[in-house]
N, C-alpha and C positions, 0 to 999 in steps of 0.2 A: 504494500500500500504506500501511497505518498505521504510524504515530512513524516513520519510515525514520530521521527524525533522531536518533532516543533509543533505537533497539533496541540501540547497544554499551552505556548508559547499564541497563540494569536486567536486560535478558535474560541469562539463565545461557548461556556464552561458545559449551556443546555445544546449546543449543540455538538458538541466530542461524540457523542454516541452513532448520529447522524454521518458526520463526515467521513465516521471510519467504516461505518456498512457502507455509504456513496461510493468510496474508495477503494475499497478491500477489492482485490484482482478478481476475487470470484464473481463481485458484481457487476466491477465492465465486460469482463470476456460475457455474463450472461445479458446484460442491457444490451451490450454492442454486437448481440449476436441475433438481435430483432430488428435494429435497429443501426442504420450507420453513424448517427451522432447520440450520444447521450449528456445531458446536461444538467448540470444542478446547482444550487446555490447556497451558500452559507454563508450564517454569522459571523462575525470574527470582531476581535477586539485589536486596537491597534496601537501603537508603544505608548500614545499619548493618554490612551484605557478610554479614547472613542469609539464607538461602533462603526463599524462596517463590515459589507454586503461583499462574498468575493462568488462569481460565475467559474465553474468549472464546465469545460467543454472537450468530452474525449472522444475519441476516435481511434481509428486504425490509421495507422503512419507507414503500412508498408499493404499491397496488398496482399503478402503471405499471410496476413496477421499472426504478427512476429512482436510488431511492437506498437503498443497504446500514448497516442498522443496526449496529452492534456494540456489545454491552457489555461489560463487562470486571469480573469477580469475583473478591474475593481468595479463592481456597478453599486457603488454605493451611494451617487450624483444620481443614476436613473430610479433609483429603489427608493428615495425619498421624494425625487419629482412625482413618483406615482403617488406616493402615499400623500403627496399635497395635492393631488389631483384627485384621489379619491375619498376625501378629507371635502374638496370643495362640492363635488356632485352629491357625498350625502348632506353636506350644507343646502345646496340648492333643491334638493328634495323635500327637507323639511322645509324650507321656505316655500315651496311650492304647495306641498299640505294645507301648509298653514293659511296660506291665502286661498286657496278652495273652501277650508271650512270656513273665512270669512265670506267668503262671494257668496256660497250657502246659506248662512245666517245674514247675511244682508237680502236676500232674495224672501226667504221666509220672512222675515220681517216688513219690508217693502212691497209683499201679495198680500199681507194681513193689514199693512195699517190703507192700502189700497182697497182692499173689498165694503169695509163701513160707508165710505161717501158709493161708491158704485152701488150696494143694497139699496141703500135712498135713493137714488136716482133711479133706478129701476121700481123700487115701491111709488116713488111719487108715477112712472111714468104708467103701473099699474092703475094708480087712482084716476088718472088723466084720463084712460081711456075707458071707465066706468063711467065717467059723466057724459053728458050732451052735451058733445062737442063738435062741430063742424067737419067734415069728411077730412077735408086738405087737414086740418089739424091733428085727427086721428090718425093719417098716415104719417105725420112726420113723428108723435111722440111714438108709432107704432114701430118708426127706425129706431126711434130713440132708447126702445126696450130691447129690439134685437140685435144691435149693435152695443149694449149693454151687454147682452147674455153674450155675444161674443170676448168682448171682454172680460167677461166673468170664467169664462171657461178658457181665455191664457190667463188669466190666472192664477184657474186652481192648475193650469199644467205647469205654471211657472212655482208653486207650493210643491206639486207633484215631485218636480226635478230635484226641488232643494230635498225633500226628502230620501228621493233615489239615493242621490249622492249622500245621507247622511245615513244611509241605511234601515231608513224607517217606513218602507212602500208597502202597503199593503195593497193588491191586485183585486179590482171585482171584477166583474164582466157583466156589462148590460149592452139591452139591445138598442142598436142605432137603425133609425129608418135613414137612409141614403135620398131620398128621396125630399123630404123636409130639409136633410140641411144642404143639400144643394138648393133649393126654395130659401133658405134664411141666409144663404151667401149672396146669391141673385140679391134678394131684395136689399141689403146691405151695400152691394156698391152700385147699386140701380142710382143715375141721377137723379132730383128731384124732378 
């Protein structure tokens, strides 16, 4: 095996165990025997007692396989750029979370303090059209209720979503005539 004499001398103390199975002959002639490259890395300690990252990379150096190359790279500059690279993506995930469940709670919030003035307006526009009211006038508060109910129904789908996404949906199934609400869409962007 390689340095056998120097592995206390720089290897990081939990990984001695690792770097002498990685090393041990038995295990490149079998790594390198599936395989034409085999690679691995390890901790190490270095004279000043900072850490780093050293790449072992062996091979066969003859094609008798006779004799096992190794090199030996310090990636200790890439093995910390990752680690602040993925240090910043689980940053940005939690930030990202974080401002979903606010859009969510801002939406629930925003369909409910919404729906009280849109009821009244819909109840008044109910009342309006129980009285003796003039044709033309029944037909405009008559937009004014189903154009209400259209917006009553984004929404509960806009309640619907913030639920979705907060895990709290419960599914009915009711039945839609197709028929009516192509009629309540029609008459909804029907010009006056």
């Amino acid at each position: 095996s390689i340095c056998k004499n120097t592995v206390n001398d720089w290897v990081y103390p939990d990984e001695r165990d690792k770097f002498m199975s990685n090393s041990s002959l038995d295990n490149l002639i079998l790594q390198l025997a599936v395989s034409d490259i085999y690679e691995y890395t390890i901790r190490g300690v270095k004279s000043d007692s900072s850490i780093c990252y050293k790449r072992f990379r062996c091979s066969w150096l003859d094609e008798a396989r006779n004799i096992i190359l190794i090199e030996q790279t310090d990636v200790t500059a890439m093995y910390h750029e990752q680690q602040r690279k993925l240090m910043k993506e689980q940053r940005l995930r939690e930030a990202a979370t974080a401002a979903n469940m606010l859009k969510t709670e801002f939406l629930a919030s925003v369909s409910h303090d919404m729906r009280t003035p849109l009821n009244a307006i819909l109840g008044y526009a109910e009342l309006a059209l129980n009285q003796n009211i003039p044709a033309d006038c029944r037909d405009y508060i008559d937009k004014i209720k189903k154009s209400g109910g259209v917006l009553k129904n984004l929404i509960n789908e806009t309640l619907d979503l913030s639920r979705l996404e907060s895990g709290k949906t419960v599914l009915t199934k009711k039945p839609l005539l197709l028929s009516g609400l192509a009629r309540d869409i029609a008459a909804t962007v029907e010009p006056s």
